[in-house]
TIGU-333431 format. One record per residue (C-alpha): x negated, y, z negated; residue in one letter; residue number from 1. Coordinates in pm, whole numbers, plus 32768, in hexadecimal, padded with zeros to 4 digits. Layout:
residues N
PT  X  Y  Z  a  NUM
...
end
This chain:
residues 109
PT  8000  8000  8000  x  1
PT  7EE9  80FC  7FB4  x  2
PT  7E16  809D  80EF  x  3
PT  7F70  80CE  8184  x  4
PT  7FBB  8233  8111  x  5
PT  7E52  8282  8138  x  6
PT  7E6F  8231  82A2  x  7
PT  7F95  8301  82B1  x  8
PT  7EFD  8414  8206  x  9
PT  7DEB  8442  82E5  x  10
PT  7EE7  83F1  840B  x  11
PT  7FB2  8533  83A2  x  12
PT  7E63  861D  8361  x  13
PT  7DB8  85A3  84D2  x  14
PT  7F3F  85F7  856E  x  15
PT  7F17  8747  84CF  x  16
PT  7DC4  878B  8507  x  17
PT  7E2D  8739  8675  x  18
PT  7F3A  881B  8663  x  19
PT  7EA7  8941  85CB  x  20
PT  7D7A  890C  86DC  x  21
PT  7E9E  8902  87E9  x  22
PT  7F12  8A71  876D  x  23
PT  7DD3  8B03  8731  x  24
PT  7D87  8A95  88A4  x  25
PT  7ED4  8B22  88F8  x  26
PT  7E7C  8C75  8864  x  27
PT  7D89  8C8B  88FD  x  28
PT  7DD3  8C18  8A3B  x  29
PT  7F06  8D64  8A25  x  30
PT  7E0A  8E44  8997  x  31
PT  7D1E  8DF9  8AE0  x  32
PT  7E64  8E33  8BAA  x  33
PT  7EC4  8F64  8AF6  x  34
PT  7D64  8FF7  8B1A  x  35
PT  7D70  8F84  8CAE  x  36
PT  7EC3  9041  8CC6  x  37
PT  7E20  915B  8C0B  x  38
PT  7CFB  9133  8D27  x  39
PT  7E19  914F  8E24  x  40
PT  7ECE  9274  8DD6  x  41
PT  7D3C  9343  8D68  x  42
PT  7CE5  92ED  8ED9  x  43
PT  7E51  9351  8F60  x  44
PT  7E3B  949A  8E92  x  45
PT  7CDA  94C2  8F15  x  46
PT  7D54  9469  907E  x  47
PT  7E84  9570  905B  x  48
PT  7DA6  9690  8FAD  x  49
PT  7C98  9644  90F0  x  50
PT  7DD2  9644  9224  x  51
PT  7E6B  9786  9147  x  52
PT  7CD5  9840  9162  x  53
PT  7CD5  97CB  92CC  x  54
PT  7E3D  9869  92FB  x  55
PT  7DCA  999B  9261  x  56
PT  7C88  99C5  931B  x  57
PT  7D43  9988  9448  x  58
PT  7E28  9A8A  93CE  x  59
PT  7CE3  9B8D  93A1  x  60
PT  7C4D  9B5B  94EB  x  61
PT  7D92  9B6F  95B6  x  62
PT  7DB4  9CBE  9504  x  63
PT  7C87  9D5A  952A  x  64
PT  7CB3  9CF2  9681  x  65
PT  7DDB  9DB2  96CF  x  66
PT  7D6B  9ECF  95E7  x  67
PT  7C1E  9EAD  96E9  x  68
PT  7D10  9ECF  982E  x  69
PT  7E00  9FEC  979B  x  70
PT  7CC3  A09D  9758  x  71
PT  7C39  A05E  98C8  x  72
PT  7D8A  A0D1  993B  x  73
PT  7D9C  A211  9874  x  74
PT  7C1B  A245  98C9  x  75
PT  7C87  A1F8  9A3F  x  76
PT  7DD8  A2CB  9A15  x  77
PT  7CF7  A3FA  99AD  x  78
PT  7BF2  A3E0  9ABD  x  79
PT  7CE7  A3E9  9BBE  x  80
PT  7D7B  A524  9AFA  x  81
PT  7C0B  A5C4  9B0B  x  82
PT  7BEB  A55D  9C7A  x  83
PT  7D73  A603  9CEA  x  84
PT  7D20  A741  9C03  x  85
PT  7BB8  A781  9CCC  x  86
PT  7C65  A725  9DF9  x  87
PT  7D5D  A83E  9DAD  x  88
PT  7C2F  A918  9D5A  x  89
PT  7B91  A8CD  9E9C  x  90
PT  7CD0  A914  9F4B  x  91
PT  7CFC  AA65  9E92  x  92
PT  7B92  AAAD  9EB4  x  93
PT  7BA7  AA6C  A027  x  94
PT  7D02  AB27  A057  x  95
PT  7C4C  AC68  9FB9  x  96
PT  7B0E  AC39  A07C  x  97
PT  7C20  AC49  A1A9  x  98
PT  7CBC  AD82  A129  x  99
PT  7B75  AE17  A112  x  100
PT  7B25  ADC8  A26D  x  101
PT  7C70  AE39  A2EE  x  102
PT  7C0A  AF82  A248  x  103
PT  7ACC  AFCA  A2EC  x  104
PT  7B6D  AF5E  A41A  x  105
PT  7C63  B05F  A3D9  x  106
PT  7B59  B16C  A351  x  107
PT  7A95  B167  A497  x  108
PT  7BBF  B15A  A56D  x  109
end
């Protein structure tokens, strides 16, 4: 009878031993999960923080760009102002120049 209950004794302590190594492995086993999931969304974050500096970068350079060309066009807008305001000049300057030559025309007539 001893030999008996000795034999289920350590029966019971090996099944429990088994089972405690069973959850320990189990805990383990969802704390390696938990810290891959963790892994996950860190390298999704990093992913969304890296597409969101792209987006904004693109974001920068497109507007300098058109900054770039409504500066061209305003520099371009005010060249061609320069260039029609000396062609006026030169038209005035020539119409007097005309005048004046009508004049002597007229003086030594």
């Amino acid at each position: 009878r001893k030999v008996k209950k000795e034999k289920r004794r350590v029966v019971s302590e090996t099944e429990q031993a088994l089972r405690d190594e069973a959850m320990a492995k189990k805990k383990r086993q969802e704390q390696l999960s938990e810290s891959d999931e963790e892994r996950c969304r860190l390298e999704e974050a990093r992913q969304r923080g890296a597409a969101r500096k792209v987006k904004k970068e693109k974001r920068r350079v497109v507007s300098e760009t058109e900054q770039a060309l409504r500066d061209e066009a305003m520099a371009k807008k005010k060249r061609q102002e320069q260039l029609s305001e000396s062609d006026e000049e030169r038209c005035r300057l020539e119409e007097a120049r005309q005048r004046g030559a009508a004049r002597k025309v007229k003086k030594e007539k």
